[in-house]
N, C-alpha and C positions, 0 to 999 in steps of 0.2 A: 762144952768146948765149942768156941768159933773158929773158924779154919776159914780165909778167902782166897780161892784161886783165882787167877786173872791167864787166860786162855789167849795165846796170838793177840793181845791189847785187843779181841773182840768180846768176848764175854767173860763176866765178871761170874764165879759160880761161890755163893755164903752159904757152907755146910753150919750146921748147929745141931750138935750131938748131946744128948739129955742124958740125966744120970741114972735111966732106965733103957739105956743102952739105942733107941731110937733118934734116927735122923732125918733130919729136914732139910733139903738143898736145894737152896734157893739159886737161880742162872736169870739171869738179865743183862742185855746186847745184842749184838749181830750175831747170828746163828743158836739164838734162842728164841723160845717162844713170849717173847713179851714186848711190851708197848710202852712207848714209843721203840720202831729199829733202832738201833745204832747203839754207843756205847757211852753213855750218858751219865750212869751208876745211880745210886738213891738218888735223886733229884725232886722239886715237885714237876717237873715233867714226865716223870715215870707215869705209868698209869697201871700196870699191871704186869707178874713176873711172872716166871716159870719155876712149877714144883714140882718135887719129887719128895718121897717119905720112901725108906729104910727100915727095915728091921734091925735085932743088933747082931742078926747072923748077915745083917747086909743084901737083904735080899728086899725088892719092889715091894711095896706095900701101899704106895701111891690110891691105885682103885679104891682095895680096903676099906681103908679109911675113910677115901669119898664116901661108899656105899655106906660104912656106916655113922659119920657126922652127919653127911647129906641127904643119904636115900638117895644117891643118882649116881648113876655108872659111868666114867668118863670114857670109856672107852681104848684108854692108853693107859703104860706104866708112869706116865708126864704130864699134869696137867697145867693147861696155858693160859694166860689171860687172867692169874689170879691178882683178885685186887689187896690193896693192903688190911681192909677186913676182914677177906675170906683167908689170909697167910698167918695174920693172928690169932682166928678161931683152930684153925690146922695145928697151927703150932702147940697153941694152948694144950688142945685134944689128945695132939701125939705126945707132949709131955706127963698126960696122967696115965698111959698105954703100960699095961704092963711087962716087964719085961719078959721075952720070948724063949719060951727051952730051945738049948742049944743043942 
């Protein structure tokens, strides 16, 4: 499932729920963490958005992930600055994630 929320016409936030119960939310705009500011939406001006990954109890999983696709800790439940390579591999990833006991 795609879901688009569109926040105060500042930020755009594209949830994408897997059929293994994991989500991905994607935010790009003004009061998110991505590049270029402002409220622009996919563009080729974009350069990089802000993620977040879910379990499908709903809960942060964001690091996780990192730590285990990347080996690096981002240090937040929100990682910034991702490009459209590293949102593809994420995605990819959390889509073969098994699903989580509830």
């Amino acid at each position: 499932m795609i879901k688009v929320i569109t926040r105060r016409d500042e930020v755009v936030n594209q949830i994408f729920t897997f059929n293994n119960g994991w989500t991905v939310s994607v935010a790009l705009g003004n009061g998110s963490y991505s590049s270029p500011r402002g409220h622009q939406g996919l563009n080729p001006e974009r350069h990089s958005v802000e993620v977040a990954v879910f379990d499908n109890n709903e809960d942060l999983e964001t690091r996780w992930v990192y730590e285990n696709l990347y080996n690096r800790d981002i240090g937040d439940d929100v990682t910034r600055g991702v490009t459209s390579n590293e949102l593809a591999e994420v995605m990819a990833y959390v889509a073969r994630l098994p699903r989580m006991e509830e």
